[in-house]
Phi, psi and omega in degrees: 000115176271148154268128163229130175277118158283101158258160190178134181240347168323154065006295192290306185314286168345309177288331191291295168326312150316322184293300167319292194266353165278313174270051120268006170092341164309165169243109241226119179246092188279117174235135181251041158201180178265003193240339168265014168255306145329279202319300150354279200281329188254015164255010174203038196303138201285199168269323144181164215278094153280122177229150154292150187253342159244107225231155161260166202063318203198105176328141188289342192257358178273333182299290208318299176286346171297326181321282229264026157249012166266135173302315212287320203244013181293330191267000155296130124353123156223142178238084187301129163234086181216187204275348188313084193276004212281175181276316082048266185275008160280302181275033183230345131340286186313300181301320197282326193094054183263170195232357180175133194240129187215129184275133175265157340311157161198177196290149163297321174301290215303319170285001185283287199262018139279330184279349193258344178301309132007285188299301200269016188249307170333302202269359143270339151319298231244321198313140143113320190306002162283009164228004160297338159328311197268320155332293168342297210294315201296285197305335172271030161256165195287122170276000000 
């Protein structure tokens, strides 16, 4: 079971989504702006960050960069899910540091097993980094 932040401000899209990913065993923390989804995220940071990318109070690429120039919150997962289709703002999505852009509508499966692909690449990521402290100390000493 991953913890995930939904921002989403749709009512439906948000529930179906929500929906979707609790009954796949997550645990789906929905916020419908960008700026109580940052709050979210950075008093818990999830496994990972679903965001809209236009939102009221605070934009998903306004989330995105807040995200990825904080340490605590660079190695989350983020996934754009939005109506935003141009080629244009996916790259700049990209370019920003989302890990993965999916246009609505879309399929429930397909965001399902990106979100959980997402999850499990993190957590192969992040896996082991409890003894880099100690790494740390080995490599700055003088041989």
């Amino acid at each position: 079971m991953a913890r995930i932040i939904l921002a989403e401000d749709d009512e439906i899209v948000g529930e179906i989504v929500r929906d979707t990913l609790m009954d796949a065993g997550h645990a789906v923390g929905w916020c419908k702006d960008g700026r109580s989804a940052l709050d979210a995220i950075r008093f818990r940071p999830p496994h990972l960050a679903i965001l809209d990318q236009r939102m009221p109070e605070m934009s998903g690429i306004e989330v995105l960069r807040s995200m990825r120039i904080s340490k605590e919150l660079a190695m989350v997962p983020v996934l754009m899910l939005t109506a935003v289709r141009t080629d244009a703002d996916q790259s700049i999505a990209y370019y920003d540091g989302a890990d993965d852009y999916i246009t609505k509508p879309c399929n429930m499966e397909q965001l399902l097993f990106r979100a959980d692909r997402l999850i499990k690449g993190a957590m192969r990521r992040t896996s082991g980094m409890e003894g880099m402290p100690q790494l740390s100390k080995m490599v700055s000493r003088p041989v």
